[in-house]
C-alpha positions as a LaTeX table, in Angstrom:
\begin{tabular}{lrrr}
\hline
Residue & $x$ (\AA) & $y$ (\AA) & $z$ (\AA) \\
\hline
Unk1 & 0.00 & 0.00 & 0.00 \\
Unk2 & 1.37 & 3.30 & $-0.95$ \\
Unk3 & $-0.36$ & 6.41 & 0.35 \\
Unk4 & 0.41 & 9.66 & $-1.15$ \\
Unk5 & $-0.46$ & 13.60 & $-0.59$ \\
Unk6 & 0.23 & 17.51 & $-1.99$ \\
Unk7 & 0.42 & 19.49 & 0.56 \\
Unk8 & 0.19 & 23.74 & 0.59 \\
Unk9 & 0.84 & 25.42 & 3.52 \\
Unk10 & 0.98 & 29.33 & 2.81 \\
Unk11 & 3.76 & 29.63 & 0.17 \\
Unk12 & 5.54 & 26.45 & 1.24 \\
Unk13 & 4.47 & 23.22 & $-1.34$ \\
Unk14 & 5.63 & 19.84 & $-0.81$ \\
Unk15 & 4.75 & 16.30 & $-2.24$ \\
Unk16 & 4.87 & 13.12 & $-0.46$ \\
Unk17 & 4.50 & 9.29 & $-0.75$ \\
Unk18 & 4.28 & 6.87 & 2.16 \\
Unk19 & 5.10 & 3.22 & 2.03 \\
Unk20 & 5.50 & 1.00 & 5.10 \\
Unk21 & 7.81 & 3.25 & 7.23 \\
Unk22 & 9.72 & 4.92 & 4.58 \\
Unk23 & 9.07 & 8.29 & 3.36 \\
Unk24 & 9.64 & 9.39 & 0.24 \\
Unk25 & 8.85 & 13.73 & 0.12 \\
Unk26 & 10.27 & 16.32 & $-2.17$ \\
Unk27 & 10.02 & 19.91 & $-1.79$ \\
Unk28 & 8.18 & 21.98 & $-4.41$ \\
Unk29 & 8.54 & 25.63 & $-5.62$ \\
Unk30 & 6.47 & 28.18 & $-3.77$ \\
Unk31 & 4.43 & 28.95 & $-6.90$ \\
Unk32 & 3.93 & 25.51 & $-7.38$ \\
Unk33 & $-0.22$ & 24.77 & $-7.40$ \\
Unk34 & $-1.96$ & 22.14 & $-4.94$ \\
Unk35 & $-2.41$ & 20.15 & $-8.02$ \\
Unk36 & 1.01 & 20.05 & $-9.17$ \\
Unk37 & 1.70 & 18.68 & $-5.30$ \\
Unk38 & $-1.35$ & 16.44 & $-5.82$ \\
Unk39 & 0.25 & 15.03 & $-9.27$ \\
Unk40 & 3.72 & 14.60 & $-7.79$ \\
Unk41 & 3.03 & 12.96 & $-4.60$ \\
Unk42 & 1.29 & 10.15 & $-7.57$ \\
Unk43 & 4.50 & 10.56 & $-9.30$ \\
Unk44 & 6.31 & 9.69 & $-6.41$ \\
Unk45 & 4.33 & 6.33 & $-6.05$ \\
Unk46 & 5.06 & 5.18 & $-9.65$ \\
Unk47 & 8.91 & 6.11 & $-8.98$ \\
Unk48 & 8.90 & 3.96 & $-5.56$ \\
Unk49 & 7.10 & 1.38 & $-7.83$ \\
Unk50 & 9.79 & 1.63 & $-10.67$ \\
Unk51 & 12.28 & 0.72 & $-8.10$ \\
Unk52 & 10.70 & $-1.65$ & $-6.07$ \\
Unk53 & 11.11 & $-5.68$ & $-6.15$ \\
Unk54 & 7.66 & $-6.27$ & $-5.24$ \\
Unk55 & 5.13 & $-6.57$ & $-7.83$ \\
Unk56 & 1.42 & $-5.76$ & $-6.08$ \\
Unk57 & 0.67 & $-2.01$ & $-5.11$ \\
Unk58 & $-2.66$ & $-0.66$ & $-4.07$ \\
Unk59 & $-1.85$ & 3.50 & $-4.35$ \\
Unk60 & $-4.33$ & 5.62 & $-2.23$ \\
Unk61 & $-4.73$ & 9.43 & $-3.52$ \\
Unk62 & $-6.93$ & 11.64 & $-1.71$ \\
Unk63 & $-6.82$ & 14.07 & $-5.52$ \\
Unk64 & $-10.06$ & 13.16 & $-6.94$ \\
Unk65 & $-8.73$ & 16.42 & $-9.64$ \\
Unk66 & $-5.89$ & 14.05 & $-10.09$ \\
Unk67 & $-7.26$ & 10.67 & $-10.77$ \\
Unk68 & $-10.00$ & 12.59 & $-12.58$ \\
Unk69 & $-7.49$ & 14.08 & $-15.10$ \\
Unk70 & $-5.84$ & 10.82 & $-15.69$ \\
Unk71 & $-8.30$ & 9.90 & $-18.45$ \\
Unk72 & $-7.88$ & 13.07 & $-20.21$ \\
Unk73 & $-5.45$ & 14.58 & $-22.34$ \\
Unk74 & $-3.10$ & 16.33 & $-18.93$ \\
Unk75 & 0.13 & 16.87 & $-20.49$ \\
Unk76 & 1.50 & 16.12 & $-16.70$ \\
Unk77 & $-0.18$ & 13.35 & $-15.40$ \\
Unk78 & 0.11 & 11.94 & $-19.21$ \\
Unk79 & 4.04 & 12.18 & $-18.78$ \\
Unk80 & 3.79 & 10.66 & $-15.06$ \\
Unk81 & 1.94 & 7.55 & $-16.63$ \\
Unk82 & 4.10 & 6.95 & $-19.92$ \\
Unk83 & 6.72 & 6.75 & $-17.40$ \\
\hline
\end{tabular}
């Protein structure tokens, strides 16, 4: 199971993915939108899943804007998938 979040707080933007114990977070620009964060903390999943020996994830996203835009044409979340 790998949970994941965008997080805004005042001018401060950060993306995170959470998986077992380990914490996988990187630190956004300040301009950076809540759905960029959103769409990162997902890309962050897929990269922990790249790497990963094990071969059944279940990822849990809180961005319905996200997993909405995933079945259209986001140039983003398009590049995140064809990953």
């Amino acid at each position: 199971m790998i949970y994941n979040a965008g997080s805004k707080d005042g001018n401060k933007v950060a993306a995170a993915a959470v998986v077992n114990n380990d914490i996988f977070s990187i630190r956004l620009p300040d301009e950076a939108k809540i759905f960029t964060a959103e769409a990162k903390a997902i890309e962050l999943a897929f990269e922990y899943i790249r790497i990963s020996k094990n071969t059944h994830f279940t990822i849990f996203s809180d961005s319905l804007s996200c997993l909405h835009n995933m079945n259209i044409d986001h140039p983003f979340l398009l590049s995140i998938l064809n990953n």
